[in-house]
N, C-alpha and C positions, 0 to 999 in steps of 0.2 A: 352442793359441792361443786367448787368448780374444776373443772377439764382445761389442762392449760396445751397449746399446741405449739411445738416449732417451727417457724418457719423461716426462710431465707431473707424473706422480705420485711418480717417485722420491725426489727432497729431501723430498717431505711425509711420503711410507712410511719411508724411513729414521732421520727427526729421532723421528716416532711410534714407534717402533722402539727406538730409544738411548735417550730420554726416558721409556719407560716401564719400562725397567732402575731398580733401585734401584743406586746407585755397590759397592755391597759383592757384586755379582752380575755386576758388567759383565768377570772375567774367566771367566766362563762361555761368554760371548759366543764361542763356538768358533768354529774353519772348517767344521762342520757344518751351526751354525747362519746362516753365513756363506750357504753355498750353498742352503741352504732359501729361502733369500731371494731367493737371485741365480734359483732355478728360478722363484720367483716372477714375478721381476719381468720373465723371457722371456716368461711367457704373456700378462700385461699388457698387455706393450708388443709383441707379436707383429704387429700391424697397427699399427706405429708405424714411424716413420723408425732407419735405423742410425747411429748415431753417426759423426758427420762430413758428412754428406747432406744437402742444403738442399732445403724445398719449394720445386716445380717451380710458378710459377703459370700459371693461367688465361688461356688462349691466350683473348680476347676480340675479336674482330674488328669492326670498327663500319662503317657501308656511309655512301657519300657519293653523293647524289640529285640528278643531276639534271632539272630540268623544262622543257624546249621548249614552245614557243606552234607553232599549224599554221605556223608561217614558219620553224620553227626556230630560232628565237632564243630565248635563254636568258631563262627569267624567274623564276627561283627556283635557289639553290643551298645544297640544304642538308645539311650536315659534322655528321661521330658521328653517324649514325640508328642506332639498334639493330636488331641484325638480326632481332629477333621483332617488328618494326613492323608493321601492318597498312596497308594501301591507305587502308582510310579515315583513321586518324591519320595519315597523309601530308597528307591531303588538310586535315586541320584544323589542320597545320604551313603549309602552304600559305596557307591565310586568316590565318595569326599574323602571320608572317613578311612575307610580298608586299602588296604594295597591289593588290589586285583589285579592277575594277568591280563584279563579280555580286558579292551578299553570300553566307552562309554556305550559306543555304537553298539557292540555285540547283544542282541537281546537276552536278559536273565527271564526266569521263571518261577514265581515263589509257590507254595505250596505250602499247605497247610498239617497238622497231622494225621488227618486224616484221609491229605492226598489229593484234597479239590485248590485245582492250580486257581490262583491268585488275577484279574484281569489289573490294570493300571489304574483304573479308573475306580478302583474297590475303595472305599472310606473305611479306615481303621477302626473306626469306633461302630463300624454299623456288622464287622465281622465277629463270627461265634469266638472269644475271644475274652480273654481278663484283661485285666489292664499291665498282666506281661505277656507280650505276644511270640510264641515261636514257630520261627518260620523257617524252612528249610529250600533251600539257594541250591538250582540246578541251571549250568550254562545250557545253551540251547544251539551252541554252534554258528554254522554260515546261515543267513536268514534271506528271504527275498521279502517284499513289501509286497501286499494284496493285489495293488496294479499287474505287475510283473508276475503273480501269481495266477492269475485268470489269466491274462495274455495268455503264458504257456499254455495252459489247458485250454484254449480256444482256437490256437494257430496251427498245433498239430491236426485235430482233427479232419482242418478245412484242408488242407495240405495233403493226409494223408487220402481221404476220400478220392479226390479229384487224381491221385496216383490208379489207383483199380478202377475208377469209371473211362479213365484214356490207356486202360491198360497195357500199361508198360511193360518192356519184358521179362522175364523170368517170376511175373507174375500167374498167367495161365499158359496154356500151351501155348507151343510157337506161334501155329497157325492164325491163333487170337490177337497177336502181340496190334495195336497202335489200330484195334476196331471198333463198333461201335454195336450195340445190342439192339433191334429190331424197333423194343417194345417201346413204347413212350411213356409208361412208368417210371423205367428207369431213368429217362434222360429227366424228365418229373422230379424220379426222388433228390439224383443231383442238385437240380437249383433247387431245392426246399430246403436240403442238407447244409448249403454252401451259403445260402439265405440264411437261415438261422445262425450261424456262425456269423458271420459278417454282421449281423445285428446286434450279435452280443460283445464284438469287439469296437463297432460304434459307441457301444453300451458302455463298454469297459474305457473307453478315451475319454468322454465327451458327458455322460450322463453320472452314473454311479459318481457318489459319493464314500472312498473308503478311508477309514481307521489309520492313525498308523502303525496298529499292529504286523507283526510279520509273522512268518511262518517258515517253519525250520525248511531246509536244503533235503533233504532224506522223505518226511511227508511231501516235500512238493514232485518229488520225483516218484513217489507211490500215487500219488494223484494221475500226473501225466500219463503213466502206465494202468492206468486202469481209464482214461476216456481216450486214451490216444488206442489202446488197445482194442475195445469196443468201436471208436472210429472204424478204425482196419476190420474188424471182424465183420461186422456188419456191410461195411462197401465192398468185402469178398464177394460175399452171395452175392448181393444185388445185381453188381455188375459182373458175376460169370454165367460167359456164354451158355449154361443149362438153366440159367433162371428161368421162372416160368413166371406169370403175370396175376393177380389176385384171382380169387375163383369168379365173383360175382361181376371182373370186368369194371368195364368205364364207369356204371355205378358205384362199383364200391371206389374208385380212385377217386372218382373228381367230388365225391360226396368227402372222404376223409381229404383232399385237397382244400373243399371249401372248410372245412373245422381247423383247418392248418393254418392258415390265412387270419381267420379271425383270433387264434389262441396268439397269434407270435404278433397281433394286433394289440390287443388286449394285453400281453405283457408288456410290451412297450412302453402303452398306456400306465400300466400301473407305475413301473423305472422312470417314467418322467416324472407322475406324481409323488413318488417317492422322494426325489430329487429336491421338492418343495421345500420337504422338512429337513427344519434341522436335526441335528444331532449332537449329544456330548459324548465321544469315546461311542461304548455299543447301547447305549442308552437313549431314545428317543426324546426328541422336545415337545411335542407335541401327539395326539391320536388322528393318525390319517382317517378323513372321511370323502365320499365320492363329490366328484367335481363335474363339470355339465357333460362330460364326457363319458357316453354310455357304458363301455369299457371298463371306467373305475364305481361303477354301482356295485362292483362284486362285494367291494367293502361293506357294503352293509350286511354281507352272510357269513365272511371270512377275514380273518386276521391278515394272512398272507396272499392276496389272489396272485400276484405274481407264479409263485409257487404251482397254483393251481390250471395257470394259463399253459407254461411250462407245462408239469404233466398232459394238458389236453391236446397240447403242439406233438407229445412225442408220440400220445397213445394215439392220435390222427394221422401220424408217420409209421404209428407200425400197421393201421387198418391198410395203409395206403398202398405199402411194401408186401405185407406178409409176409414178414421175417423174422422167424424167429430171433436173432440174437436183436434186432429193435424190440422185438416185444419183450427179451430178458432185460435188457438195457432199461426200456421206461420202468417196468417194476421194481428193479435195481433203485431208482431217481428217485421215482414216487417212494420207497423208504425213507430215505436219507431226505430228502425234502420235506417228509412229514416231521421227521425228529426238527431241522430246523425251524418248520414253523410253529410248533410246539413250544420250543425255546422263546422265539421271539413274543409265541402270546403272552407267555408266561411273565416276561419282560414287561411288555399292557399292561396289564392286569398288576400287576406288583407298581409301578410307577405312576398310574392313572386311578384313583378312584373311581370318576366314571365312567368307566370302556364300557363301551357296552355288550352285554351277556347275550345278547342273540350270538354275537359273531361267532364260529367253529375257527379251528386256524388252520383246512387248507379243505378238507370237503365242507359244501353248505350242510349244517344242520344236521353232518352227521360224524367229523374227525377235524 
């Protein structure tokens, strides 16, 4: 039986084939050379269709969107979205389409029904979702950009500190007003204080790479009030006149002075090598690994050492101080730094097949 195949090329092989016989040759044209051909033209067409067999097309599925207002009512409905659409091209369908008050600029927030907010960078088709999707639309107000957001929370504290260590007045009694405090701790914790600030506003100019995600007016001011506030708290004590000096003395200072030095070393370290990689949105390009620079070897035990440096800078300032609201403040950080770095292994792990499973994401080998 024979197996006949189609192919694109046969009419053109065959006419080339007959046409280049001279007529006084073409009974040569044997069943030998018949089948040289036909072997031919199996290998050819081997990744081809068999004769009689239609292509199968492209299952294409297209997603239909819908968007609810907080009341649940419908205020947008939009039909054929591609399902490699992004959150944010939703969202600039949304401003084409609907008549919104806010303009383009005002950032929106999508939300899912179960209430886990939307990033921009989300692909539609990779969200728990059918292929009608509803989404419910919350403005989000005046917004500030990430830059302008860290600035804030870095400027006040440096600001505020340096106010209670030159004790200004109607901060401690009169007597006090424009003094200075004996002990060389405190004149210590100052530049450590004012140092770490300043490095993270280099940081924030010049290194960091951020998003252009924003963040509402209302958290950024719960933000400033909660490190601007701790700022102040903690440069109370230190710099009033009854402070008193750690128990164990120059030991215990210049020992948590040298772990201060190396942690705000070591982060640095890390923010430059971060700086390396790209990024798309909050999604990594690459898995950072250590560079000849002894500093970034942490990478081989933790996801985030940044994080970890950080905490070792604060928890070496509060050895250094022994003050209480430093030492509530680091515990405070060290929370909220872990959830971050939590988050971002998480992100690893989900985008990279092979991360590697030694790493912890902020203690080695053990959180």
């Amino acid at each position: 039986m024979l197996r006949l195949f189609s192919c694109s090329h046969t009419n053109k092989l065959i006419s080339t084939l007959t046409h280049s016989l001279p007529p006084d040759n073409m009974g040569s044209f044997d069943l030998r050379d018949l089948f040289t051909v036909g072997q031919f033209l199996k290998r050819r067409c081997a990744d081809g269709l068999k004769a009689g067999e239609t292509k199968q097309a492209k299952n294409y599925v297209f997603f239909e969107v819908e968007i609810l207002d907080s009341k649940k009512l419908q205020l947008c409905f939009l039909d054929k979205v591609e399902p490699n659409a992004t959150i944010g091209e939703i969202k600039c369908l949304l401003h084409k389409y609907c008549d919104l008050e806010n303009p383009p600029a005002v950032p929106l927030c999508f939300q899912l029904s179960d209430g886990k907010s939307l990033r921009d960078d989300d692909v539609l088709e990779n969200l728990p979702v059918g292929t009608t999707a509803t989404m419910f639309f919350h403005d989000l107000g005046p917004q500030l950009g990430w830059t302008m957001v860290f600035l804030a929370q870095c400027v006040g504290p440096l600001f505020l500190y340096l106010l209670f260590y030159f004790r200004l007045p109607n901060i401690y009694l009169h007597e006090h007003n424009y003094t200075r405090s004996p002990y060389k701790v405190v004149k210590l914790a100052c530049v450590c204080h004012s140092f770490h600030y300043i490095k993270k506003l280099f940081e924030i100019i010049f290194i960091h790479r951020f998003s252009h995600g924003t963040m509402p007016l209302r958290t950024i001011m719960w933000n400033c009030l909660y490190y601007w506030g701790f700022a102040a708290w903690m440069a109370y004590y230190i710099n009033h006149p009854l402070y008193t000096p750690p128990a164990y003395g120059k030991l215990q200072i210049y020992s948590a002075l040298v772990m201060f030095v190396l942690c705000e070393a070591g982060n640095f370290s890390i923010n430059l090598a971060f700086n390396t990689l790209g990024c798309s949105g909050s999604r990594p390009k690459s898995i950072p690994y250590p560079t000849k620079n002894p500093f970034t070897w942490l990478f081989f035990l933790v996801s985030c050492p940044n994080y970890t440096y950080e905490t070792g800078a604060w928890l070496s300032f509060s050895i250094m101080t022994q003050c209480a609201p430093v030492a509530l403040f680091t515990f405070i950080s060290f929370i909220q730094m872990t959830i971050w770095a939590r988050e971002k292994q998480e992100i690893y792990t989900r985008e990279f097949i092979s991360y590697p499973e030694l790493r912890s994401a902020i203690v080695p080998l053990f959180l």
